[in-house]
PyMOL Python script that loads the backbone (N, CA, C, O; Angstrom):
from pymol import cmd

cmd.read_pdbstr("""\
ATOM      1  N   UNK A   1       0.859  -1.177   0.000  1.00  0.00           N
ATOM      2  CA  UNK A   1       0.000   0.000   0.000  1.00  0.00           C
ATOM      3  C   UNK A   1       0.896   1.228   0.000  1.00  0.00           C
ATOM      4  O   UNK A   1       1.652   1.365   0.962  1.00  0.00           O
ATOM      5  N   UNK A   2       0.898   2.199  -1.036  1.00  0.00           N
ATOM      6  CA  UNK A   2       1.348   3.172  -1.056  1.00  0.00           C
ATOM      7  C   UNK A   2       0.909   4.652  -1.567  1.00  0.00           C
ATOM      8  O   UNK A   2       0.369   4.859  -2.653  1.00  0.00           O
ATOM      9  N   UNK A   3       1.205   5.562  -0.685  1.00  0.00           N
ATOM     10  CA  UNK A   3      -0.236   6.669  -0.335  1.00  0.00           C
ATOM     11  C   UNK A   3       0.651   7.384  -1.575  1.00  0.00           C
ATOM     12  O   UNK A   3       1.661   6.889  -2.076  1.00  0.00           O
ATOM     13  N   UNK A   4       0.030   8.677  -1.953  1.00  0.00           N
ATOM     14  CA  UNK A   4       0.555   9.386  -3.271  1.00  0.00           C
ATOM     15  C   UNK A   4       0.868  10.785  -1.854  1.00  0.00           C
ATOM     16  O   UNK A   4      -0.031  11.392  -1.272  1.00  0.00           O
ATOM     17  N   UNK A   5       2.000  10.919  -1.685  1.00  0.00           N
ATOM     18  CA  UNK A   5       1.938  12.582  -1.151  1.00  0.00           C
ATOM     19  C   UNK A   5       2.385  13.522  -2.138  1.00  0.00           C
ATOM     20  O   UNK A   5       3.289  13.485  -2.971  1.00  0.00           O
ATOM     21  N   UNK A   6       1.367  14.522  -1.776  1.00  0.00           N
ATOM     22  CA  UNK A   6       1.721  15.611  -2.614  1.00  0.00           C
ATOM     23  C   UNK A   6       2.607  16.800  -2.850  1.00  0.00           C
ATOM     24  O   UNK A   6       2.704  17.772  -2.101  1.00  0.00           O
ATOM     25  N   UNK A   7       3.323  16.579  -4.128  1.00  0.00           N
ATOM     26  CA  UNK A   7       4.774  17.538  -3.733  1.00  0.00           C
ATOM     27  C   UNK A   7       4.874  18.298  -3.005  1.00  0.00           C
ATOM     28  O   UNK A   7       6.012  18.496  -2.580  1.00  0.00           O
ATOM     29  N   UNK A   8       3.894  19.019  -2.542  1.00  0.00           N
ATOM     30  CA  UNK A   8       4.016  20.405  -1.978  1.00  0.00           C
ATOM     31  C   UNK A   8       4.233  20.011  -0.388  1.00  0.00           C
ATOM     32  O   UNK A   8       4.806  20.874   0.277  1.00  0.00           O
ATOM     33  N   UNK A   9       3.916  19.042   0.156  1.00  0.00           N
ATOM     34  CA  UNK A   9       3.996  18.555   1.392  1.00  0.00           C
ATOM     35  C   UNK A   9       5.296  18.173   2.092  1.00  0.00           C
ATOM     36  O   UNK A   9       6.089  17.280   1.791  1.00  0.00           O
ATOM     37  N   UNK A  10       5.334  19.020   3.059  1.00  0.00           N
ATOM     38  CA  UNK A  10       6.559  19.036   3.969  1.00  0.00           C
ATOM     39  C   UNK A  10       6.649  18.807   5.438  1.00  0.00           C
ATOM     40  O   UNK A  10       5.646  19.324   5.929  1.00  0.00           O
ATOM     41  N   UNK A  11       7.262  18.362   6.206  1.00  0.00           N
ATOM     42  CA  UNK A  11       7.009  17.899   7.946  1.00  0.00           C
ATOM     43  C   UNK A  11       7.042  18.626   7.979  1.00  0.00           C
ATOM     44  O   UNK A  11       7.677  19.383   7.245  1.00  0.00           O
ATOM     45  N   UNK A  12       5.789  19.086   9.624  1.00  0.00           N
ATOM     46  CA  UNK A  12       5.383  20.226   9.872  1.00  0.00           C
ATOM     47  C   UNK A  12       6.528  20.428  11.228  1.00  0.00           C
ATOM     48  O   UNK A  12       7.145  19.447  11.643  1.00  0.00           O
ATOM     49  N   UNK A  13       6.683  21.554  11.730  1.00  0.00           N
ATOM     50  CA  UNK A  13       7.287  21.872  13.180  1.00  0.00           C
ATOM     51  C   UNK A  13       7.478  20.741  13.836  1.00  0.00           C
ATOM     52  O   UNK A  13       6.825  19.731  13.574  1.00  0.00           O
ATOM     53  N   UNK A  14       8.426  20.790  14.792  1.00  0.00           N
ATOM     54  CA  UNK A  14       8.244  19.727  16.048  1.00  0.00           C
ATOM     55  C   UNK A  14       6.991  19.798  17.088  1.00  0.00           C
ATOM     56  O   UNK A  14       6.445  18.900  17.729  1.00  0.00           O
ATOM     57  N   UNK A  15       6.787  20.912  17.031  1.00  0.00           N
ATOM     58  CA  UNK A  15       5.842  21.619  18.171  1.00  0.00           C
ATOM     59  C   UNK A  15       3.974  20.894  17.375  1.00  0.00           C
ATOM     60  O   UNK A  15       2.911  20.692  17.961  1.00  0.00           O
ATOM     61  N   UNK A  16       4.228  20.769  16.382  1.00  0.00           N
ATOM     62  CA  UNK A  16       3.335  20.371  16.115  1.00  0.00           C
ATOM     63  C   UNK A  16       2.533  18.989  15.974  1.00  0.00           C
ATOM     64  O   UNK A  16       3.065  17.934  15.630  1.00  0.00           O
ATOM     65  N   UNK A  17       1.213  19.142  16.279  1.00  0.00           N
ATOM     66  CA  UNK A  17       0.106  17.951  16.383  1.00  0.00           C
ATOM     67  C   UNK A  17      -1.260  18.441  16.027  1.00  0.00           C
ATOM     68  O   UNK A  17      -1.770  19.560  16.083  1.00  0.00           O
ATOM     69  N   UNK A  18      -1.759  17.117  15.594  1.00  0.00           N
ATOM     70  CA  UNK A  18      -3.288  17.078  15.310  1.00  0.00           C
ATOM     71  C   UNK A  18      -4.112  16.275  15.915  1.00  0.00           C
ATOM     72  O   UNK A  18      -3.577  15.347  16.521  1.00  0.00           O
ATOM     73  N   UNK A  19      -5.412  16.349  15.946  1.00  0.00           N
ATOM     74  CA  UNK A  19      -6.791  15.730  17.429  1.00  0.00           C
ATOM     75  C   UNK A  19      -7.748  15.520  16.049  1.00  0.00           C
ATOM     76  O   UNK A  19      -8.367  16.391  15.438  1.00  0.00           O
ATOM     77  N   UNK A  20      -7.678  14.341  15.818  1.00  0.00           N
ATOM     78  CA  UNK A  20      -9.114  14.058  14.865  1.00  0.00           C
ATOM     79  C   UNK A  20     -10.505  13.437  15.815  1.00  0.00           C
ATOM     80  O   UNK A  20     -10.738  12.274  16.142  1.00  0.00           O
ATOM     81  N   UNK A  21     -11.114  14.411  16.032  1.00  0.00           N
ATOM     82  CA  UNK A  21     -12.169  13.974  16.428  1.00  0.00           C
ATOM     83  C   UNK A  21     -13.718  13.031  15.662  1.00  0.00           C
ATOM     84  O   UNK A  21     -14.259  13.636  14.736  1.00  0.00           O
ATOM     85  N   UNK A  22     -13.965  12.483  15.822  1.00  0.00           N
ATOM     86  CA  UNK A  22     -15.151  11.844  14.822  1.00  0.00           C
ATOM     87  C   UNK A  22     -16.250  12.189  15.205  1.00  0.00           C
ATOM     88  O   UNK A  22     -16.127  12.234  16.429  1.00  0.00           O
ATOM     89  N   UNK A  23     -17.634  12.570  14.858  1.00  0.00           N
ATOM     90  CA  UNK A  23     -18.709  12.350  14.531  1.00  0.00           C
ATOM     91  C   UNK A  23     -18.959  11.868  15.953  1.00  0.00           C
ATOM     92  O   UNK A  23     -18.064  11.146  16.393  1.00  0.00           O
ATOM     93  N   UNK A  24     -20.309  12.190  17.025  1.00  0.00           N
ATOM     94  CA  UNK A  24     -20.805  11.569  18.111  1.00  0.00           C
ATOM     95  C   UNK A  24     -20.896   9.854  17.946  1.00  0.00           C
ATOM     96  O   UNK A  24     -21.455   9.232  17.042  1.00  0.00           O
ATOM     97  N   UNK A  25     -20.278   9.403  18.932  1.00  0.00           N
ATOM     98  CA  UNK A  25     -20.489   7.217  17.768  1.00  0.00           C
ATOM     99  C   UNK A  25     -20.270   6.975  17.177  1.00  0.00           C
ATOM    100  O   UNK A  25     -20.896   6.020  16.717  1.00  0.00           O
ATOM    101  N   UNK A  26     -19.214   7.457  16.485  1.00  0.00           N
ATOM    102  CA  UNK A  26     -18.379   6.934  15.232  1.00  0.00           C
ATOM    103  C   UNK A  26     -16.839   6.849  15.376  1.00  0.00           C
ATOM    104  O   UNK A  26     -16.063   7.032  14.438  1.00  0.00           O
ATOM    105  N   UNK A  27     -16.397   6.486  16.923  1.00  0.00           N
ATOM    106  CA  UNK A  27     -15.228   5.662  16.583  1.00  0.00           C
ATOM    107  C   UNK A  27     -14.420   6.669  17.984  1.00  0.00           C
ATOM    108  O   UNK A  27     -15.147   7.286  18.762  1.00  0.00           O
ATOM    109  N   UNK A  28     -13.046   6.700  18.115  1.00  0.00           N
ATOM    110  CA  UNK A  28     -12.320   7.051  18.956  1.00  0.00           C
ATOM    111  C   UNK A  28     -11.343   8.001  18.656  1.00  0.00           C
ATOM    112  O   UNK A  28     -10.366   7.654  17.993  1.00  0.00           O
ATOM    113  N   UNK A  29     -11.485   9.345  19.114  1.00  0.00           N
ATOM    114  CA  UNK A  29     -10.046  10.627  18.965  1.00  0.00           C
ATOM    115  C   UNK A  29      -8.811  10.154  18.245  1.00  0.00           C
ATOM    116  O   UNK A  29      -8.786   8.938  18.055  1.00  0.00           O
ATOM    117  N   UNK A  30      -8.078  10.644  17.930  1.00  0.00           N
ATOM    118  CA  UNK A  30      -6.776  10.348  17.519  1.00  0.00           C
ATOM    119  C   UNK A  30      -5.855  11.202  17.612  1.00  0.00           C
ATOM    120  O   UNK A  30      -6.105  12.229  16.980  1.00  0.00           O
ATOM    121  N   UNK A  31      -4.547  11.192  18.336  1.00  0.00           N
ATOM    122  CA  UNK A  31      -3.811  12.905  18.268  1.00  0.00           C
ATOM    123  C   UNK A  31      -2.293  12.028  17.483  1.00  0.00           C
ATOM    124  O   UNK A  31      -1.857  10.882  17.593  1.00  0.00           O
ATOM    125  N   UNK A  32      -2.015  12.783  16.994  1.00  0.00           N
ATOM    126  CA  UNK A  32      -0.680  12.307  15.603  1.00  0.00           C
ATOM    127  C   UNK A  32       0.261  13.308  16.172  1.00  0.00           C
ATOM    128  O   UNK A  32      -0.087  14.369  16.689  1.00  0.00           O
ATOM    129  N   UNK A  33       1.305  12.944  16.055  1.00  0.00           N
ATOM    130  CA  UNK A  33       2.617  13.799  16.993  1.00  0.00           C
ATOM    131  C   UNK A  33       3.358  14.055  15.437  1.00  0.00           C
ATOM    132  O   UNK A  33       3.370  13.146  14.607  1.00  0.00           O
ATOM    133  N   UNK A  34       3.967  15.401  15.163  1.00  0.00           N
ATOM    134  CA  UNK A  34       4.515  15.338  13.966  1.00  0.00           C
ATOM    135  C   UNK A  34       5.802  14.330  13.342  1.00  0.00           C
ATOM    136  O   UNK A  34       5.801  13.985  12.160  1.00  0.00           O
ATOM    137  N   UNK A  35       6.720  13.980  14.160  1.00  0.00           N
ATOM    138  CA  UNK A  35       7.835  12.685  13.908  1.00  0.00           C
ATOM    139  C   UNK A  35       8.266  12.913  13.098  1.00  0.00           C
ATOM    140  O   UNK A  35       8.963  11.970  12.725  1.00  0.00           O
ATOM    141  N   UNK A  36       8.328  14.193  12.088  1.00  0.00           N
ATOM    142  CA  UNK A  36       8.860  14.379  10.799  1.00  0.00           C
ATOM    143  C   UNK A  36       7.918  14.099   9.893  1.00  0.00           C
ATOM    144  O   UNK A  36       7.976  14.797   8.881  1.00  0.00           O
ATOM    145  N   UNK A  37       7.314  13.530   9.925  1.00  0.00           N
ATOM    146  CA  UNK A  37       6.170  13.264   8.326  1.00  0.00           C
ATOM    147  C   UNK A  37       5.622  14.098   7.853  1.00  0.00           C
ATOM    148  O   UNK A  37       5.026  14.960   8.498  1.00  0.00           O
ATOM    149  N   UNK A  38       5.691  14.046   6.557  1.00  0.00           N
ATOM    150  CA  UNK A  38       4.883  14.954   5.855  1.00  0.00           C
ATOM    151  C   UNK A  38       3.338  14.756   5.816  1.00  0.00           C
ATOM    152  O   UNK A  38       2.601  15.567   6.377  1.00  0.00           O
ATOM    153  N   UNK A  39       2.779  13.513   5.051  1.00  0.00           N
ATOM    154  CA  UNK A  39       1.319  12.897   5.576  1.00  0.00           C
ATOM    155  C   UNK A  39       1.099  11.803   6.478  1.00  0.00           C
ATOM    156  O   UNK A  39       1.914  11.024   6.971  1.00  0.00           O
ATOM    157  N   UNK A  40      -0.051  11.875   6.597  1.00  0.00           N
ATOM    158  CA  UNK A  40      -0.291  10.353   7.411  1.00  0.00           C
ATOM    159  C   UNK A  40      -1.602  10.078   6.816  1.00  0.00           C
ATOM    160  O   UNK A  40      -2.538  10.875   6.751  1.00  0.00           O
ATOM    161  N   UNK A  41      -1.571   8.653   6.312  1.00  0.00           N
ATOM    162  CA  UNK A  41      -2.335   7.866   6.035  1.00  0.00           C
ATOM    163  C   UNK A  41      -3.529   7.671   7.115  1.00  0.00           C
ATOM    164  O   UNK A  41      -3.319   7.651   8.327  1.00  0.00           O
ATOM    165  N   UNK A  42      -4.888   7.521   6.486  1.00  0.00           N
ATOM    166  CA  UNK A  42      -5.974   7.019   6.892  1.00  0.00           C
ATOM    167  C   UNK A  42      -6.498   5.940   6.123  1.00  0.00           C
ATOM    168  O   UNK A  42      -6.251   5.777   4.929  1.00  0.00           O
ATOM    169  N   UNK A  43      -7.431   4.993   7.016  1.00  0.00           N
ATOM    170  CA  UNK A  43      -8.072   3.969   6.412  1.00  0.00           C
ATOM    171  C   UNK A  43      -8.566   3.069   7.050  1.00  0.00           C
ATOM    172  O   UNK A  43      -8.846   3.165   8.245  1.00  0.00           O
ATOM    173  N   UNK A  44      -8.803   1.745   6.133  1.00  0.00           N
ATOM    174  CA  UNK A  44      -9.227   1.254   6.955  1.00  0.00           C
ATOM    175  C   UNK A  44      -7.505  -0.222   7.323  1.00  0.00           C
ATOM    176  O   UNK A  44      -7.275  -0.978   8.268  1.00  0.00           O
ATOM    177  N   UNK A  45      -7.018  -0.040   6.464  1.00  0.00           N
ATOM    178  CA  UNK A  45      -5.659  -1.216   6.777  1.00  0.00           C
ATOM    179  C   UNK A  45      -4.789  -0.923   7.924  1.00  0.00           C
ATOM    180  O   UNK A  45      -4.312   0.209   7.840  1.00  0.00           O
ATOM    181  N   UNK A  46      -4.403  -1.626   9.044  1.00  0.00           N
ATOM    182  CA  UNK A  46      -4.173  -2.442   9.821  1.00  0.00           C
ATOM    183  C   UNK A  46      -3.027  -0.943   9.949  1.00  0.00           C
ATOM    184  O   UNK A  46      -3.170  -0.112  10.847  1.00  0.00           O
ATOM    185  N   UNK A  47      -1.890  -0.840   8.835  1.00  0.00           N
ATOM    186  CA  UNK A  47      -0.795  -0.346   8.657  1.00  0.00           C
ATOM    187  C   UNK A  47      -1.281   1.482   8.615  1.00  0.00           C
ATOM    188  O   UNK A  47      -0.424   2.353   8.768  1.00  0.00           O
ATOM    189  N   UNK A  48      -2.396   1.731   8.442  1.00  0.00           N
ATOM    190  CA  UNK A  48      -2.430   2.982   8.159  1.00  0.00           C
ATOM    191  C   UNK A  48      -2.217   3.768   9.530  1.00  0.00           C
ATOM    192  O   UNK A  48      -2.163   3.060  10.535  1.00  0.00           O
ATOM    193  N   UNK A  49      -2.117   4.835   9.655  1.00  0.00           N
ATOM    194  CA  UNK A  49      -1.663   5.613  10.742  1.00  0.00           C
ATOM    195  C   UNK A  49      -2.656   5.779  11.661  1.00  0.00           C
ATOM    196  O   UNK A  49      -2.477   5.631  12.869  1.00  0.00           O
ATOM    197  N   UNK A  50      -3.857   6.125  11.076  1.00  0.00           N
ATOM    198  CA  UNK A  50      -4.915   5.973  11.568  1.00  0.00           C
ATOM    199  C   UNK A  50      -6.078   4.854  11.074  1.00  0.00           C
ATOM    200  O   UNK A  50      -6.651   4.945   9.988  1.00  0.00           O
ATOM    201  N   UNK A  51      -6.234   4.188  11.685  1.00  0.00           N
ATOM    202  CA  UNK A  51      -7.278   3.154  11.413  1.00  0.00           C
ATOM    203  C   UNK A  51      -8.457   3.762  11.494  1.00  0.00           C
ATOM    204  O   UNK A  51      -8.737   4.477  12.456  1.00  0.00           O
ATOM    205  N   UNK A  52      -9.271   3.547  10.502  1.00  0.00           N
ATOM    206  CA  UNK A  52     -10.904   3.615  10.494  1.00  0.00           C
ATOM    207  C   UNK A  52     -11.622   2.189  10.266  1.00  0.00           C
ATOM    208  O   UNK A  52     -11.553   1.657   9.158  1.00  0.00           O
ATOM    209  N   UNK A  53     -12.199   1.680  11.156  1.00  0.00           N
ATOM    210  CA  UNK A  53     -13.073   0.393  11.256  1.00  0.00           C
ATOM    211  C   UNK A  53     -14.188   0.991  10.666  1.00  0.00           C
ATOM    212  O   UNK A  53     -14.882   1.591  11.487  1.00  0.00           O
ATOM    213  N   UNK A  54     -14.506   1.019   9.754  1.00  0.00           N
ATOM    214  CA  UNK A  54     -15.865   1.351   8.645  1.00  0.00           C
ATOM    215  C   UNK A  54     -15.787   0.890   6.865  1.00  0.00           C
ATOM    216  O   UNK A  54     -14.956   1.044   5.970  1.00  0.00           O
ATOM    217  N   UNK A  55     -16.589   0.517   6.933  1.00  0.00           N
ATOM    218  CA  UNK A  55     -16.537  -0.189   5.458  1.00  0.00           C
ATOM    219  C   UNK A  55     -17.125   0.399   4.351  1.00  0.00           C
ATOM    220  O   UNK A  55     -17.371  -0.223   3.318  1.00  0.00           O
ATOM    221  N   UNK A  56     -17.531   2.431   4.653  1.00  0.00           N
ATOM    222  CA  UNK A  56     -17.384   2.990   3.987  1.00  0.00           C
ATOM    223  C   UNK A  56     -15.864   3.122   3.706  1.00  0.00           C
ATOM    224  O   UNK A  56     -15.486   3.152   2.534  1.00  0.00           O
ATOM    225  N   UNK A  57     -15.146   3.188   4.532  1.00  0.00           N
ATOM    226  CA  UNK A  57     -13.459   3.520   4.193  1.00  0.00           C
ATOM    227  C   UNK A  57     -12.599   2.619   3.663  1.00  0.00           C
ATOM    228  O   UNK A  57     -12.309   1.504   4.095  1.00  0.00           O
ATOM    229  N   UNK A  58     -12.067   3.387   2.338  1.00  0.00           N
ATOM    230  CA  UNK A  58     -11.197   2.522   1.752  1.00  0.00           C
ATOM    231  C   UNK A  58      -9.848   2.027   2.609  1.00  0.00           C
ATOM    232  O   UNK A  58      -9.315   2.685   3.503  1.00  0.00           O
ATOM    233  N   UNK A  59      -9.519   1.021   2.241  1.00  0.00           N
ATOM    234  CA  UNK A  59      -7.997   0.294   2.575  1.00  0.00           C
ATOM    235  C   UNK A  59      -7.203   1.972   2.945  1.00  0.00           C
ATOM    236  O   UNK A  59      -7.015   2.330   4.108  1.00  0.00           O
ATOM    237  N   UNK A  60      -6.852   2.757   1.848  1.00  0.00           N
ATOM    238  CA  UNK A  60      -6.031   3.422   2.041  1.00  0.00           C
ATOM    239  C   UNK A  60      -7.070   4.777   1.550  1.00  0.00           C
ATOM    240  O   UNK A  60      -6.748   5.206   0.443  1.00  0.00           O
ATOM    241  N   UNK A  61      -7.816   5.237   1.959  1.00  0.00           N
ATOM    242  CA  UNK A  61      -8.777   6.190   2.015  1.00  0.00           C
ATOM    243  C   UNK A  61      -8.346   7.613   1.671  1.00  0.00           C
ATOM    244  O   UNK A  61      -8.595   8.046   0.545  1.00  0.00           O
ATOM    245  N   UNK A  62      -7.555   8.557   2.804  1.00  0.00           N
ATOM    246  CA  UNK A  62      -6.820  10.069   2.341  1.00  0.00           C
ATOM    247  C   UNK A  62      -5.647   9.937   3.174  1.00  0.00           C
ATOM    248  O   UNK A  62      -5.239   9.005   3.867  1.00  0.00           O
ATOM    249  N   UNK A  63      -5.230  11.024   2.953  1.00  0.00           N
ATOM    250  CA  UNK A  63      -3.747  11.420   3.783  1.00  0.00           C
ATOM    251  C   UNK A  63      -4.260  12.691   4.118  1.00  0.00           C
ATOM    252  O   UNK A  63      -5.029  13.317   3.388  1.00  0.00           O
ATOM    253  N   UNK A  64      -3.870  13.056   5.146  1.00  0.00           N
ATOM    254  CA  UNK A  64      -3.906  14.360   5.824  1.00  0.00           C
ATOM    255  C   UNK A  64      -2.176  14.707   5.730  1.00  0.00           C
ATOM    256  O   UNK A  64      -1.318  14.123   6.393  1.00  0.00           O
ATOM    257  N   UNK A  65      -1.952  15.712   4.817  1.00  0.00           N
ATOM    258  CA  UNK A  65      -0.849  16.125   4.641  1.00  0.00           C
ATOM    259  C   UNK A  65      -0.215  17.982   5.217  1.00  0.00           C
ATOM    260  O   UNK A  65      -0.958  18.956   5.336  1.00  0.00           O
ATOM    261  N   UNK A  66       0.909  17.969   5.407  1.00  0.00           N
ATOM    262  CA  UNK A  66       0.837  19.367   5.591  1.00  0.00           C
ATOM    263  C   UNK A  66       1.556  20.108   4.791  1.00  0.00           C
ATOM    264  O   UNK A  66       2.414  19.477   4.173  1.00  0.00           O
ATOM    265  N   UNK A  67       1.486  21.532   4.535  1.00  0.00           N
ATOM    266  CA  UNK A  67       1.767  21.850   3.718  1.00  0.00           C
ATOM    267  C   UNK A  67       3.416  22.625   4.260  1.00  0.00           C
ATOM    268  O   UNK A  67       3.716  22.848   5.433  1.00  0.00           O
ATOM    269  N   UNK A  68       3.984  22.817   3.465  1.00  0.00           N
ATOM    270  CA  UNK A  68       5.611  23.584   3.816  1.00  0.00           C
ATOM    271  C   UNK A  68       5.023  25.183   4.098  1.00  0.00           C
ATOM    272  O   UNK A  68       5.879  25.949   4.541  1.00  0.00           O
ATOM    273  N   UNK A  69       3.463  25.840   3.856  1.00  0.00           N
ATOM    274  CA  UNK A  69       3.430  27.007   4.262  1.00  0.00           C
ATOM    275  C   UNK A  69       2.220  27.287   5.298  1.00  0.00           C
ATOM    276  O   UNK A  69       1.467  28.252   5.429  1.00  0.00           O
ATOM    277  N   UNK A  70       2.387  25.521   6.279  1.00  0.00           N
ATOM    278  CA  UNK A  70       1.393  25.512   7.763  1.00  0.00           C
ATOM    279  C   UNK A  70      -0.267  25.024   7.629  1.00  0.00           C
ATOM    280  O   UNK A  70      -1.002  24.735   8.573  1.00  0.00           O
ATOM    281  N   UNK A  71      -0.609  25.026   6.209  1.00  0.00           N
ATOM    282  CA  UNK A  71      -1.601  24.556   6.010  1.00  0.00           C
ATOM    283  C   UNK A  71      -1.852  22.970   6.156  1.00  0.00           C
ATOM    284  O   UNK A  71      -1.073  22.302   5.475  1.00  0.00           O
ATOM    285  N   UNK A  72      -2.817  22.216   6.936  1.00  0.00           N
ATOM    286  CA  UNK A  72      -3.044  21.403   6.847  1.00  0.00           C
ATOM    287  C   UNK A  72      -4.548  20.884   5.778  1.00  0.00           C
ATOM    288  O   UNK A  72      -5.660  21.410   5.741  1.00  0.00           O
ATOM    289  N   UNK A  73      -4.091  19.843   5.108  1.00  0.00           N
ATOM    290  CA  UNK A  73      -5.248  19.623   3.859  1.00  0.00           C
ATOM    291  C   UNK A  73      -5.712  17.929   4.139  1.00  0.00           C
ATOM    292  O   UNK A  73      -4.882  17.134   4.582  1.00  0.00           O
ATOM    293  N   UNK A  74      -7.003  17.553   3.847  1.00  0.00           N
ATOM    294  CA  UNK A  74      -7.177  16.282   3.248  1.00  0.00           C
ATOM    295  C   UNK A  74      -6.974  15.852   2.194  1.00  0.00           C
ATOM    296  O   UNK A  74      -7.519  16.645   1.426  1.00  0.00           O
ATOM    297  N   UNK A  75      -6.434  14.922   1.523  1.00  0.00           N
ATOM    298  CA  UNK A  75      -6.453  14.714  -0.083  1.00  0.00           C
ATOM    299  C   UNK A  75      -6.514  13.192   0.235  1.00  0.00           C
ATOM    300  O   UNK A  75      -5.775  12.516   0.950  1.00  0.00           O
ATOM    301  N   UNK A  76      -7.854  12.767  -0.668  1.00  0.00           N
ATOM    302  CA  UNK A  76      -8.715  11.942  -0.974  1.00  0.00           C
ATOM    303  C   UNK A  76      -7.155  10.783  -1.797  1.00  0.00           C
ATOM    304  O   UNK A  76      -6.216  11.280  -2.419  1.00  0.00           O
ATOM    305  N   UNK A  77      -7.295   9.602  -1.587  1.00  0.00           N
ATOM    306  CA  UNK A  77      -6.876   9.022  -2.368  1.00  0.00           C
ATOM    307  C   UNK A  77      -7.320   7.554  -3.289  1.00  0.00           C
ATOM    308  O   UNK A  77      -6.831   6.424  -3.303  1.00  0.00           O
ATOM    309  N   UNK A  78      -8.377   8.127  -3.959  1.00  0.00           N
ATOM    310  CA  UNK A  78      -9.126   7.133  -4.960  1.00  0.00           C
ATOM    311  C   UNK A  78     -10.162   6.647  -4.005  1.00  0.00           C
ATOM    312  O   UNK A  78     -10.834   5.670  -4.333  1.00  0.00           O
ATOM    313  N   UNK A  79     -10.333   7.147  -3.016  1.00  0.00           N
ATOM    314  CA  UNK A  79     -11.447   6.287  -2.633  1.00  0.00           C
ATOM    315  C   UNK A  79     -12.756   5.972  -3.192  1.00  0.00           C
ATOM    316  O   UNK A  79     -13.204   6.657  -4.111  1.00  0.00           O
ATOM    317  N   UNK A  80     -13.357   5.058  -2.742  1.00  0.00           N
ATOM    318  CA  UNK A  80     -14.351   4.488  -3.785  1.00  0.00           C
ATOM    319  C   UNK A  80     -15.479   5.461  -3.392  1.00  0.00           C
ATOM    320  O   UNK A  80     -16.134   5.986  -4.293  1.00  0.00           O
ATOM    321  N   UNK A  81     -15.791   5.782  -1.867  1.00  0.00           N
ATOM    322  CA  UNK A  81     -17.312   6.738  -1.514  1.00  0.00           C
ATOM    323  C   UNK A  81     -16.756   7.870  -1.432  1.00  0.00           C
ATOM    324  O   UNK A  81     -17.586   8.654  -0.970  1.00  0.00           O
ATOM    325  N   UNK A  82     -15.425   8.568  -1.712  1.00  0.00           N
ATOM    326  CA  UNK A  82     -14.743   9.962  -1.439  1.00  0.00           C
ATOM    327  C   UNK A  82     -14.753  10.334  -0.307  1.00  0.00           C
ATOM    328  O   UNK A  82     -15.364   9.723   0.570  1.00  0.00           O
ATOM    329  N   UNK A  83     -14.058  11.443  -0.094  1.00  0.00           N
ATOM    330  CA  UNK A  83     -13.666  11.892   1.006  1.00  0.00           C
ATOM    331  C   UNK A  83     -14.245  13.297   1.322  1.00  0.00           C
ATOM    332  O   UNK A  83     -13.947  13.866   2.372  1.00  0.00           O
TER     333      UNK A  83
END
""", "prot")
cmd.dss("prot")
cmd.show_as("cartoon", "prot")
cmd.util.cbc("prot")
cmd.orient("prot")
């Protein structure tokens, strides 16, 4: 499985993190510590950074990437119900 990141995407700060919260009943918080990465994978495979147990979600669903000028983006990757 291999996610497409997008050129423009660069590790964000050290200082930096993200809190994905879900939907009331739809699953459990997530906070991602930056570690250097540029994206992190979502989905539903075992390996993705964040796991989603839903079978709307593809294997390898989006990446939440950041950008080299602080912006953080979703970008969809082929998923079958989109993102």
């Amino acid at each position: 499985m291999s996610a497409h990141v997008p050129p423009w995407a660069a590790p964000p700060p050290a200082h930096w993190k993200v809190r994905l919260v879900p939907k009331e009943g739809a699953g459990r918080a997530h906070s991602l510590d930056a570690k250097g990465k540029a994206c992190y994978t979502v989905g539903r495979n075992a390996v993705c950074d964040v796991v989603v147990p839903c079978s709307d979600a593809s294997r390898l669903h989006c990446v939440i990437a950041h950008h080299r000028d602080g912006g953080v983006f979703v970008v969809d990757q082929g998923s079958a119900n989109g993102t």
